[in-house]
Biopython code that builds the backbone (N, CA, C, O; Angstrom):
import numpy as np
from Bio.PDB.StructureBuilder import StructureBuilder

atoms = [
    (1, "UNK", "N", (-15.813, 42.813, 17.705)),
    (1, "UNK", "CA", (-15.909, 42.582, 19.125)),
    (1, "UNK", "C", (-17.354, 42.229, 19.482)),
    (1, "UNK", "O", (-18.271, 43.041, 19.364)),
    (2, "UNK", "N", (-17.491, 41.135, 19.868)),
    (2, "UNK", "CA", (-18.997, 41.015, 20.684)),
    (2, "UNK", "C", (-19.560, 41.949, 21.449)),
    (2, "UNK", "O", (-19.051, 42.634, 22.336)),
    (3, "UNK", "N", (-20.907, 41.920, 20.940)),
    (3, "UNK", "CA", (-22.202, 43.196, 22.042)),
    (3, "UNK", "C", (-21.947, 42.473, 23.333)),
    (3, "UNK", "O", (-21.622, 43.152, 24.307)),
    (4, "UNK", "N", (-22.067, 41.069, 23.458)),
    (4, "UNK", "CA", (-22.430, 40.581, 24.661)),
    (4, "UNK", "C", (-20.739, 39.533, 25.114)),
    (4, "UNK", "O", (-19.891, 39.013, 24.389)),
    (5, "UNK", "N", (-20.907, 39.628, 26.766)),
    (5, "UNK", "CA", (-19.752, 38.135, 27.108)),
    (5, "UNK", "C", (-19.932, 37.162, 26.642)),
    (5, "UNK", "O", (-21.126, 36.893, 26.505)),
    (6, "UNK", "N", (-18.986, 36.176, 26.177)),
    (6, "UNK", "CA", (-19.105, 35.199, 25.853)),
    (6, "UNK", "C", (-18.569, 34.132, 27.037)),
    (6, "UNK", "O", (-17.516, 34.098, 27.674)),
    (7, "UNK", "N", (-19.784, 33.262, 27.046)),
    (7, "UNK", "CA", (-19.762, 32.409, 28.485)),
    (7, "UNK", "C", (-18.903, 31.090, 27.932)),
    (7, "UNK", "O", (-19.541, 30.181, 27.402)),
    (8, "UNK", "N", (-17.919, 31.020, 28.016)),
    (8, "UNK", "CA", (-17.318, 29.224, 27.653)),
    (8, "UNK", "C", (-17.187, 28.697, 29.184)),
    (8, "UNK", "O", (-17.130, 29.242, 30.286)),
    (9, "UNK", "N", (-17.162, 26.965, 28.552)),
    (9, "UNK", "CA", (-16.939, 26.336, 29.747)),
    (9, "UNK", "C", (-15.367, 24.920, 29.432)),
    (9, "UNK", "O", (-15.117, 23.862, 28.855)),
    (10, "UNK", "N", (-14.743, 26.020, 30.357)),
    (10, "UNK", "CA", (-13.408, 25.754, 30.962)),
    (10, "UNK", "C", (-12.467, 24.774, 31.843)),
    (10, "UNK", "O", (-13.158, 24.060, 32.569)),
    (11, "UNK", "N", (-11.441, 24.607, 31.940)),
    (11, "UNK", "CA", (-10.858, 24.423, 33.361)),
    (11, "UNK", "C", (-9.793, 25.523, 33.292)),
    (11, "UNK", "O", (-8.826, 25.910, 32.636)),
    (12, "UNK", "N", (-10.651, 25.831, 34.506)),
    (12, "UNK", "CA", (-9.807, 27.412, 34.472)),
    (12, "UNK", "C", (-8.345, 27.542, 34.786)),
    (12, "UNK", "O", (-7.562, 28.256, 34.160)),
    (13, "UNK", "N", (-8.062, 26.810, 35.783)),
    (13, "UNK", "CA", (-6.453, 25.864, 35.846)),
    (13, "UNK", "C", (-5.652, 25.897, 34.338)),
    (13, "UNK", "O", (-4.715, 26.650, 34.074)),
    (14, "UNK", "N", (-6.045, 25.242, 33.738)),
    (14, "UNK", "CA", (-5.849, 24.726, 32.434)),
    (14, "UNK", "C", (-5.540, 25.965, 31.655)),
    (14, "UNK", "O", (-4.464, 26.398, 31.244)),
    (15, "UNK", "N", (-6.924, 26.488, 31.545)),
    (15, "UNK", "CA", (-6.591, 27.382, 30.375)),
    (15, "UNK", "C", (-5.389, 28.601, 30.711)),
    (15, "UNK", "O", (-4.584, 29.053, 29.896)),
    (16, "UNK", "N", (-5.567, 29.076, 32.539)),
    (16, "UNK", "CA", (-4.381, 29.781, 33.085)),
    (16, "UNK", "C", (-3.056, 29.709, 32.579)),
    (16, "UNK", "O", (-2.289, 30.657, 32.409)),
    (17, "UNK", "N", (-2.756, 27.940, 32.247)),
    (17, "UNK", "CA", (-1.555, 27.457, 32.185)),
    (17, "UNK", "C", (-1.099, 27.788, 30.938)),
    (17, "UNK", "O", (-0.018, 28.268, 30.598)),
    (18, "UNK", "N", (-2.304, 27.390, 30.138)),
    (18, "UNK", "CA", (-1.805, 27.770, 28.607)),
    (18, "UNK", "C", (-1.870, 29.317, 28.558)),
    (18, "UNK", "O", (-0.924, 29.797, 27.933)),
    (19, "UNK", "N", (-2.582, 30.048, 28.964)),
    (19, "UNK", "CA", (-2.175, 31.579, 28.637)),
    (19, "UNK", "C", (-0.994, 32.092, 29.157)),
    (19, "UNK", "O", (-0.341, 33.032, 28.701)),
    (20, "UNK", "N", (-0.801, 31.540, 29.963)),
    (20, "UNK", "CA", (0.542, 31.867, 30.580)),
    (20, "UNK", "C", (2.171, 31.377, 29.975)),
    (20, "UNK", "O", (3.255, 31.960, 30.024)),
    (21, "UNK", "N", (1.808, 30.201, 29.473)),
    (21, "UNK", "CA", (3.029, 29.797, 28.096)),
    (21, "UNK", "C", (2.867, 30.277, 27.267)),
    (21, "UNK", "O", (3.905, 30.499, 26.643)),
    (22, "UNK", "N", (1.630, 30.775, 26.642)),
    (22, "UNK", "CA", (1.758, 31.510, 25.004)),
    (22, "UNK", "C", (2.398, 32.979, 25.381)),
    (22, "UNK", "O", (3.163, 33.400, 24.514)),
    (23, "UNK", "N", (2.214, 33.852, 26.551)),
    (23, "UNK", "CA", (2.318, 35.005, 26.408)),
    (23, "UNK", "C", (3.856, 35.035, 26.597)),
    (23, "UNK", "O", (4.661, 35.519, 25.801)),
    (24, "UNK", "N", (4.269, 34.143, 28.370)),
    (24, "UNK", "CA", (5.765, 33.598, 28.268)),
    (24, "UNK", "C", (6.873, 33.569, 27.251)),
    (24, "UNK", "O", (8.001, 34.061, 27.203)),
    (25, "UNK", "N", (5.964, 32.627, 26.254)),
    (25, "UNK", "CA", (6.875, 32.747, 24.826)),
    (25, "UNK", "C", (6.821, 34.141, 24.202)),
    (25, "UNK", "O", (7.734, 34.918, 23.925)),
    (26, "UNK", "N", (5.643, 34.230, 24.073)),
    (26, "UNK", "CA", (5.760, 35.636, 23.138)),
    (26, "UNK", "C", (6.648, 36.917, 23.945)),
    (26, "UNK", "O", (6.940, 38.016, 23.475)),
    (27, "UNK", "N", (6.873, 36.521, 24.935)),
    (27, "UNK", "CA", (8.207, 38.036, 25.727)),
    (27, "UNK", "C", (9.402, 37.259, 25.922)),
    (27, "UNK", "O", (10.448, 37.800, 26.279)),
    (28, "UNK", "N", (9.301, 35.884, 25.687)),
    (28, "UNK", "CA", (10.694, 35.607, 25.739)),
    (28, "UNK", "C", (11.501, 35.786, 24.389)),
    (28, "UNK", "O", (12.689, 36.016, 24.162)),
    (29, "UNK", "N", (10.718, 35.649, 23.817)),
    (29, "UNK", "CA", (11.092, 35.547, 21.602)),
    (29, "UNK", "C", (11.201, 37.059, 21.215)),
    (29, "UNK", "O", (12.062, 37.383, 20.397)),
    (30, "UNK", "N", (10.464, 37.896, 21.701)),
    (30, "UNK", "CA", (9.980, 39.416, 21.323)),
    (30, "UNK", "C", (11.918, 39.823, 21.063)),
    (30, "UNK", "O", (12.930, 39.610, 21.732)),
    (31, "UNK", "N", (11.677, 40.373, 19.961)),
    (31, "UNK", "CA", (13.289, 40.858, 19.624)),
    (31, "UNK", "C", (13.407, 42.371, 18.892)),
    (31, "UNK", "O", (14.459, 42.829, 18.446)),
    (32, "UNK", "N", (12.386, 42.899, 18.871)),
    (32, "UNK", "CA", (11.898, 43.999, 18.316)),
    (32, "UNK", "C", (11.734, 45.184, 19.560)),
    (32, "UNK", "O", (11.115, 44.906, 20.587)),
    (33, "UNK", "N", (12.321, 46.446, 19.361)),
    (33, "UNK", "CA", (12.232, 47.760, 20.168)),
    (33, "UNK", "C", (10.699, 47.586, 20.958)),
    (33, "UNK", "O", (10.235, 47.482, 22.094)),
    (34, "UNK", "N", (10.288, 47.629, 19.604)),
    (34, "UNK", "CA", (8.468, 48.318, 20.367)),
    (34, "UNK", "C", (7.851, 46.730, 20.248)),
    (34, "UNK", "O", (7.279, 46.375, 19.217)),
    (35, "UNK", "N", (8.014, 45.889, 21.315)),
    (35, "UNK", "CA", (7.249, 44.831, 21.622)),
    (35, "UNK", "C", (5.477, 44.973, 21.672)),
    (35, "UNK", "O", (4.780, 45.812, 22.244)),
    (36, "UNK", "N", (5.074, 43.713, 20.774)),
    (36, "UNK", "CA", (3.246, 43.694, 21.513)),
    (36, "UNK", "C", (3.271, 42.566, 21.320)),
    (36, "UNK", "O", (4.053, 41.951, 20.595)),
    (37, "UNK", "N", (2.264, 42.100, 22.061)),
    (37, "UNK", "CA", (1.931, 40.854, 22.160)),
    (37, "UNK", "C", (-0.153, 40.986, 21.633)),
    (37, "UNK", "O", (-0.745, 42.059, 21.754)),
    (38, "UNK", "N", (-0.589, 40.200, 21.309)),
    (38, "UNK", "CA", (-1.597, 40.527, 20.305)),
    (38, "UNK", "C", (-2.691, 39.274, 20.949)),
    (38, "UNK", "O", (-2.405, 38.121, 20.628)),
    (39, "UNK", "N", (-3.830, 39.470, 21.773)),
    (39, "UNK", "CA", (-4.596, 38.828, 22.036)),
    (39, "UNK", "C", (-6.411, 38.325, 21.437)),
    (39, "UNK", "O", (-7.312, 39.154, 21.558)),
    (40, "UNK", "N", (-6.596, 37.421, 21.047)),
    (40, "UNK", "CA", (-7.869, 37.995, 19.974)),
    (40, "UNK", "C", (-9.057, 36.508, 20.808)),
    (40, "UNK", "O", (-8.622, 35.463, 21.292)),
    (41, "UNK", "N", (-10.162, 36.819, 20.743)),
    (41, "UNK", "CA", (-11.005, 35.603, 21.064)),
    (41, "UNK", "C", (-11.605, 35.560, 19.629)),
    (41, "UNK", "O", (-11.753, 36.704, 19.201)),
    (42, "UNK", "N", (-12.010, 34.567, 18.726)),
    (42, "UNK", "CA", (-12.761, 35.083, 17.779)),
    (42, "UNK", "C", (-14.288, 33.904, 18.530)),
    (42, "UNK", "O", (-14.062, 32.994, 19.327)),
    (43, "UNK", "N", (-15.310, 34.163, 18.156)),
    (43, "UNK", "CA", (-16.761, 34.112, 18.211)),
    (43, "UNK", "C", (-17.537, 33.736, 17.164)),
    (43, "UNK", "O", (-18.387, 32.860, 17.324)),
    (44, "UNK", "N", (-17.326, 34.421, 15.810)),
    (44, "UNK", "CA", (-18.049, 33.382, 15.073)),
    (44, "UNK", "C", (-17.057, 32.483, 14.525)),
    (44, "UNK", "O", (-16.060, 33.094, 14.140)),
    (45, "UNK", "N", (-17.018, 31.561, 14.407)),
    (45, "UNK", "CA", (-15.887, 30.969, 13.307)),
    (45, "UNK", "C", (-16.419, 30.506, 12.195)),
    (45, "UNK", "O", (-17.545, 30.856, 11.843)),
    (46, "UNK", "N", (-15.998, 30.028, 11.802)),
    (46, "UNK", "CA", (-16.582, 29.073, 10.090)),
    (46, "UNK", "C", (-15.992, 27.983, 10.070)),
    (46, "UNK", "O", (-15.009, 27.674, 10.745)),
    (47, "UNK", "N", (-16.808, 27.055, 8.953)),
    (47, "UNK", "CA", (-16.405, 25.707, 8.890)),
    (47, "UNK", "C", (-15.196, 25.248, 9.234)),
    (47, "UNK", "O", (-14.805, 24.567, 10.182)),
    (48, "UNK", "N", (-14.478, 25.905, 7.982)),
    (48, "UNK", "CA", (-12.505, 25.505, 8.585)),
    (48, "UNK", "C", (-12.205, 25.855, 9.842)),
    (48, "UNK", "O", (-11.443, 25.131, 10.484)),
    (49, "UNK", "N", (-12.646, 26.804, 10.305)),
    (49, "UNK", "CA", (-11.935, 26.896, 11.632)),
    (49, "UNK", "C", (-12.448, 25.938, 12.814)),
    (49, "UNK", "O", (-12.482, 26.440, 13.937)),
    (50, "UNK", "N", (-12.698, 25.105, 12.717)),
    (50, "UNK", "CA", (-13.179, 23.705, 13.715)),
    (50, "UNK", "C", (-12.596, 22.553, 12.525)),
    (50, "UNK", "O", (-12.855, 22.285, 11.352)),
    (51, "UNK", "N", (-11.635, 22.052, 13.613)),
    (51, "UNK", "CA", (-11.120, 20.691, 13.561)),
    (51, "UNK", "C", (-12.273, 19.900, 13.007)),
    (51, "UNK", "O", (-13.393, 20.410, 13.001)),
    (52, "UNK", "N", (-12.026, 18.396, 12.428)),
    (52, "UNK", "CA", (-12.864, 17.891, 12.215)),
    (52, "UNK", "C", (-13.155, 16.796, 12.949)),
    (52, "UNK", "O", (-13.934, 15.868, 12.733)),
    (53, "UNK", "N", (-12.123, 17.126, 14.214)),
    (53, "UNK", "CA", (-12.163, 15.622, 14.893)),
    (53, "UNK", "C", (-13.492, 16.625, 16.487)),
    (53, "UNK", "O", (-14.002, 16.136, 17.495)),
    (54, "UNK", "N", (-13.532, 17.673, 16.073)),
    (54, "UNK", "CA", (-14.835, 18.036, 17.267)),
    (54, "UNK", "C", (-15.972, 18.559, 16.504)),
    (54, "UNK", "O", (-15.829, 18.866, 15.321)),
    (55, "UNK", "N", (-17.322, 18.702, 17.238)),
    (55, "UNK", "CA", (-18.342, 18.201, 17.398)),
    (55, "UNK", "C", (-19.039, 19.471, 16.032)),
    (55, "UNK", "O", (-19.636, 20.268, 16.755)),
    (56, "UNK", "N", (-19.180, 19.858, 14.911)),
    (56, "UNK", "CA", (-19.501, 20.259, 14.717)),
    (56, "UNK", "C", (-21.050, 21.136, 14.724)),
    (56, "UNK", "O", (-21.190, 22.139, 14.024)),
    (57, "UNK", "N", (-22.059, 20.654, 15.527)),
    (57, "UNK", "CA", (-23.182, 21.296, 15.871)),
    (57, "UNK", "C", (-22.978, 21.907, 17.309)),
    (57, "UNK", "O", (-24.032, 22.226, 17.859)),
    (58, "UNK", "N", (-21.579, 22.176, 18.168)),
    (58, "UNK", "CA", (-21.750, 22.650, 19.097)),
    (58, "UNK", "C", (-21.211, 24.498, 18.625)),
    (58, "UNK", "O", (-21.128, 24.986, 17.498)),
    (59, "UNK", "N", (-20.978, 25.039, 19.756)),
    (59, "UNK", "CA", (-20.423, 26.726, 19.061)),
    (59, "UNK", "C", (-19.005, 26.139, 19.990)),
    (59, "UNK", "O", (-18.750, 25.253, 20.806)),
    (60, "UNK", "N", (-18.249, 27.355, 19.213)),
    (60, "UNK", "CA", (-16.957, 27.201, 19.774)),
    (60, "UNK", "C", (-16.302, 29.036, 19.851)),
    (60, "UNK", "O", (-16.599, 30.170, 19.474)),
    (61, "UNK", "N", (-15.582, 28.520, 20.375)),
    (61, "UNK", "CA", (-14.615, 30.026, 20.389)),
    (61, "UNK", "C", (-13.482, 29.566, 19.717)),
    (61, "UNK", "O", (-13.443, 28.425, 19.256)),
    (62, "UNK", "N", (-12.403, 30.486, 19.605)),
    (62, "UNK", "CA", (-10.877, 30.010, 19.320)),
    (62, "UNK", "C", (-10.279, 31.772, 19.599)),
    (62, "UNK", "O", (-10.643, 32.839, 19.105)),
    (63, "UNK", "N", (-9.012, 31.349, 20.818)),
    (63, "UNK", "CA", (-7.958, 31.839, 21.280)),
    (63, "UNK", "C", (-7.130, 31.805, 20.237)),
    (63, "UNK", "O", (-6.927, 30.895, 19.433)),
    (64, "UNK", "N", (-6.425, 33.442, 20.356)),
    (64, "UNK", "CA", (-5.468, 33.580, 19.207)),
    (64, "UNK", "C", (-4.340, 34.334, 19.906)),
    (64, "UNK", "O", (-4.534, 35.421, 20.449)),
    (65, "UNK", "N", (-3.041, 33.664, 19.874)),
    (65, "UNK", "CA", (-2.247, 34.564, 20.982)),
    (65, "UNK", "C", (-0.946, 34.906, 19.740)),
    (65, "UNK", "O", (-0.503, 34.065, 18.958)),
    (66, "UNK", "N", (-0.630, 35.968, 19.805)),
    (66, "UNK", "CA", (-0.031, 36.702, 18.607)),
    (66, "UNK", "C", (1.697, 37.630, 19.266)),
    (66, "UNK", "O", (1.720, 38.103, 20.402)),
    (67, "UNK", "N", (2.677, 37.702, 18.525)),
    (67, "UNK", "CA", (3.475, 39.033, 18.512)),
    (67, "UNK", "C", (4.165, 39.066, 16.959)),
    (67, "UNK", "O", (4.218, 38.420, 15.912)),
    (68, "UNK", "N", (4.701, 40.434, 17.671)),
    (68, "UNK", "CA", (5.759, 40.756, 16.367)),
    (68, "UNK", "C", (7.121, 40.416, 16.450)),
    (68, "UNK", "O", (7.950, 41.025, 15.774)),
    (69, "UNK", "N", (7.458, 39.434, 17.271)),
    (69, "UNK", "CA", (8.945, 38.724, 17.481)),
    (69, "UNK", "C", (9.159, 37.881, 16.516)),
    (69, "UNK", "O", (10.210, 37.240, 16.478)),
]
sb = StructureBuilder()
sb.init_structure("model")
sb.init_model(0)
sb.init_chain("A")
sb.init_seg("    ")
for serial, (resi, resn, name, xyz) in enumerate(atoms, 1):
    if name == "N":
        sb.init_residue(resn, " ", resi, " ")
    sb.init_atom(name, np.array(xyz, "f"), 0.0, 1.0, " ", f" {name:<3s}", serial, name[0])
structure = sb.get_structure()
């Protein structure tokens, strides 16, 4: 977990929309008693984890939206 916030820059619209379909899915699919749904930001990443079609000298984050369905 990061010491500090991590400041990204957004459309906050946007990203609303998509958090709101990943989690959507993940309670509509959930088929298991004890449901979770599993949210992660990761912060550092590594090489593989950046596409190669973006900018590699910038920083990035990556959203990880998870269950056990």
């Amino acid at each position: 977990m990061p010491t500090k916030p991590v400041v990204a820059m957004v459309d906050p619209n946007r990203l609303t929309e998509c958090l709101d379909e990943l989690i959507a899915n993940a309670i509509h699919w959930l088929d298991k008693p004890q449901r979770r749904i599993h949210i992660m930001l990761q912060t550092r990443l590594k090489k593989g984890d950046i596409p190669d079609t973006l900018d590699a000298s910038r920083k990035y984050v990556k959203l990880v939206v998870s269950d056990n369905g």
